[in-house]
C-alpha positions as CSV (number, residue, x, y, z in Angstrom):
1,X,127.5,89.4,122.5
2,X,126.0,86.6,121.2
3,X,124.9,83.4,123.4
4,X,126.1,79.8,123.1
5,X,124.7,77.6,120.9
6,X,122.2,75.3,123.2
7,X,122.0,78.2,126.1
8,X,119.9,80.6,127.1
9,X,120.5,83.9,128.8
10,X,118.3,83.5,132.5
11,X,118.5,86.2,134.7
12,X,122.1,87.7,133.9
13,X,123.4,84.2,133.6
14,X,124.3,81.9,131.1
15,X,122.0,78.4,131.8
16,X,121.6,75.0,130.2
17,X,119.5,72.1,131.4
18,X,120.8,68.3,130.7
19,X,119.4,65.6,130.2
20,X,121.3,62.2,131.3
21,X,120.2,58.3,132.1
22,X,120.4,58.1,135.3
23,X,121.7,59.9,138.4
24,X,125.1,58.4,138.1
25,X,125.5,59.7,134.5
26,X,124.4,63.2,135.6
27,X,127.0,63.3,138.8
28,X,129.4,62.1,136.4
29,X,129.1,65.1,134.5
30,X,128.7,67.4,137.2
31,X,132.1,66.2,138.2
32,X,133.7,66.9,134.6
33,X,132.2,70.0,134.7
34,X,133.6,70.7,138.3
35,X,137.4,69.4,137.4
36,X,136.7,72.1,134.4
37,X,135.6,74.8,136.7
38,X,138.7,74.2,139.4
39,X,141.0,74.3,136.7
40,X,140.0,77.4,135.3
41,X,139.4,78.6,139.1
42,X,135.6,79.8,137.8
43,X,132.8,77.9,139.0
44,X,129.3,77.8,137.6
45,X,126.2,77.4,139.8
46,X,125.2,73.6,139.6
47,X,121.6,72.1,140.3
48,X,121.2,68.2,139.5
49,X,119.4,65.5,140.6
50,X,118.1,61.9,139.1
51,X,119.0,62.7,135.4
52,X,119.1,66.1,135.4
53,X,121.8,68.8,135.7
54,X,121.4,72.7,135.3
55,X,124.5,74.8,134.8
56,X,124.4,78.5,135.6
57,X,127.6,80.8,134.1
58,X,127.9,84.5,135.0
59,X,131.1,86.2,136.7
60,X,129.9,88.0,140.3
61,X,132.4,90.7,140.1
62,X,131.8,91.5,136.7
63,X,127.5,91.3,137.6
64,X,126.9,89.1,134.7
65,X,128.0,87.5,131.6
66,X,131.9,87.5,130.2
67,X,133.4,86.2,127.6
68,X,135.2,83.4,130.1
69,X,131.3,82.6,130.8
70,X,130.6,81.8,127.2
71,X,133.6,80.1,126.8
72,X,133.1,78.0,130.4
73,X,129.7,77.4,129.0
74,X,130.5,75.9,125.5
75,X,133.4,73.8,127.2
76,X,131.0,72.6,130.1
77,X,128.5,71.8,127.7
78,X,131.1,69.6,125.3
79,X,131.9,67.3,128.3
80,X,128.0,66.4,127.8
């Protein structure tokens, strides 16, 4: 299966680093994505800090990437 544009496969996961501003702009995001991820009750590993945010997308059960993943990761990635 192919990977998202803008993502890399890391470890059996689907990640992304982002770039933002400022801290604000990044927590921001990491709150989209988190509204996204409750929604969809699947919920990415998150890492951030003063304009930064990594995203991490793999199912658990499943031991790695699914199709949800790629989709959660080219929807997270949108609200960018």
């Amino acid at each position: 299966m192919s990977v998202p544009e803008g993502w890399s496969e890391v470890d059996g996961a689907l990640q992304r680093d982002f770039a933002f501003a400022d801290f604000a702009s990044a927590l921001a995001f990491v709150n989209r994505v988190g509204e996204l991820a409750e929604a969809e009750n699947h919920h990415p590993d998150v890492s951030f800090g003063w304009g930064r945010v990594t995203l991490r997308w793999w199912t658990h059960s499943a031991g790695g990437i699914t199709d949800r993943d790629r989709d959660l990761a080219a929807r997270s990635a949108a609200l960018a």
